[in-house]
C-alpha positions as CSV (number, residue, x, y, z in Angstrom):
1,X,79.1,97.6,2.8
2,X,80.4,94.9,5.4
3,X,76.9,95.0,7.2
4,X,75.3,94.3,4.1
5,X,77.3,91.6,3.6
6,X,77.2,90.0,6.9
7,X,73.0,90.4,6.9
8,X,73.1,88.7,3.7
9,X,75.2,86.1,4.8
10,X,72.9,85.8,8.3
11,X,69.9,85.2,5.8
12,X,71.3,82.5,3.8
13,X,72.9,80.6,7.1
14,X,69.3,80.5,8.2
15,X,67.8,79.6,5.1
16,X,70.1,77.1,4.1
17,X,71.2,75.5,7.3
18,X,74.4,72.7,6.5
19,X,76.2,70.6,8.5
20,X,79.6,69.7,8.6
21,X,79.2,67.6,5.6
22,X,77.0,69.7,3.5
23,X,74.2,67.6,4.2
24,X,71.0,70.3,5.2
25,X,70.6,69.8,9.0
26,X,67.5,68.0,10.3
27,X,64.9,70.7,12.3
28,X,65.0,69.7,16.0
29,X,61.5,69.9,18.1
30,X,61.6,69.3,21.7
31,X,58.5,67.3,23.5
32,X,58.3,67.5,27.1
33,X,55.3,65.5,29.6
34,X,55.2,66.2,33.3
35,X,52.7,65.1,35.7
36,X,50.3,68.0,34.6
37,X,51.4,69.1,31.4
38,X,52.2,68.0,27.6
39,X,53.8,70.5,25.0
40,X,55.8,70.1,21.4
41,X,58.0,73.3,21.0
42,X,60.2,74.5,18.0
43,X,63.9,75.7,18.0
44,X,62.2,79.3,19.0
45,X,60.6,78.1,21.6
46,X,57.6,78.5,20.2
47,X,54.5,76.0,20.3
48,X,54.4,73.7,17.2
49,X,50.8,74.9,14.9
50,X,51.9,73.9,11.7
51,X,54.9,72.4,10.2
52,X,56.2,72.0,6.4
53,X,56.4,68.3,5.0
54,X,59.8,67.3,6.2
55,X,61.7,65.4,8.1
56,X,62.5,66.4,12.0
57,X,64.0,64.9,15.2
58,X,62.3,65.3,17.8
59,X,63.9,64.9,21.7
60,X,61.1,63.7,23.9
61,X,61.9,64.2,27.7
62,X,59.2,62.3,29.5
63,X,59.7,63.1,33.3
64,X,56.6,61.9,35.1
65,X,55.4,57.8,35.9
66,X,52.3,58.4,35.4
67,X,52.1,60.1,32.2
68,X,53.8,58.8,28.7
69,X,54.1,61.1,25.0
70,X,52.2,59.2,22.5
71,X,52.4,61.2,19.1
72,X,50.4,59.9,16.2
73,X,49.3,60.9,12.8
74,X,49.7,60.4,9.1
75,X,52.6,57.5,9.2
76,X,53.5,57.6,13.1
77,X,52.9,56.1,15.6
78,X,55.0,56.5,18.8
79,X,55.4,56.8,22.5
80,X,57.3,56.5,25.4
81,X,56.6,54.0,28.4
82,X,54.2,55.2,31.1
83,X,55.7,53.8,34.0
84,X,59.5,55.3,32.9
85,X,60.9,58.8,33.6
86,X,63.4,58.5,29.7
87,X,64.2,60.8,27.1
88,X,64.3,59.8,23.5
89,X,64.7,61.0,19.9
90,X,62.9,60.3,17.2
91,X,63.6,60.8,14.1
92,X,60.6,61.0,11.9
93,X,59.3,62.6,8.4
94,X,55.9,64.2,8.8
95,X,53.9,64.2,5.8
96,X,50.8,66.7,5.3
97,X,47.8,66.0,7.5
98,X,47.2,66.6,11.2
99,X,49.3,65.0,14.1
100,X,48.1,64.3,17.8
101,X,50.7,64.2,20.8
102,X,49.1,62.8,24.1
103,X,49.3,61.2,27.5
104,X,47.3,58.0,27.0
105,X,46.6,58.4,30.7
106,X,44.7,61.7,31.1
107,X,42.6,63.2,28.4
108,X,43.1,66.8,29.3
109,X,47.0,66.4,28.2
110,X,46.8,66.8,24.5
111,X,47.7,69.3,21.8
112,X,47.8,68.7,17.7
113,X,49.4,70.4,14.8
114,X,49.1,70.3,11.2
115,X,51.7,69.4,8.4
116,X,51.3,71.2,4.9
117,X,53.4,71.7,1.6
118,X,55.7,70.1,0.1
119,X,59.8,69.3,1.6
120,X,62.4,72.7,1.6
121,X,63.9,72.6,-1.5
């Protein structure tokens, strides 16, 4: 009986995340550019496909001079500074359609994912 009630509970704490407040939490993805590489991961560490309509913070960590993190799509439109090693978050709500992230220096650094559906209830 009590391990039916803590997986139960384990289910709802993930599908109803809340913070302090009661407010739901905002889904984090991490961006990271280096000198030869580009990537936009999830909480699992897992490479960001496709995302549901919602709004996310994502923590960029640029650590190269000669690359920057440019994502852009359906209502963004952001990057970071080529000639600065900085980290930043950005909090943004992605609406359906397909989203680019890429160095504006190098051509070869560049991945894309797509938004679809409507917000978690």
């Amino acid at each position: 009986m009590l391990r039916s009630l803590v997986a139960v509970s384990a289910v709802f704490a993930v599908a109803l995340p809340l913070s302090a407040s009661g407010n739901a939490v905002v889904p984090q993805l991490n961006a990271r550019v280096t000198a030869r590489s580009i990537s936009l991961i999830d909480a699992n560490g897992q490479r960001v496909r496709v995302l549901q309509q919602n709004s996310y913070r994502i923590v960029v960590r640029d650590s190269s001079r000669g690359q920057n993190f440019h994502l852009f799509g359906t209502g963004v439109n952001l990057r970071t500074k080529i000639p600065a090693k900085v980290t930043r978050t950005w909090n943004v709500y992605l609406r359906p359609g397909t989203y680019v992230y890429e160095s504006d220096r190098n051509a070869k650094l560049r991945g894309a994912f797509k938004v679809t559906g409507v917000p978690p209830a």
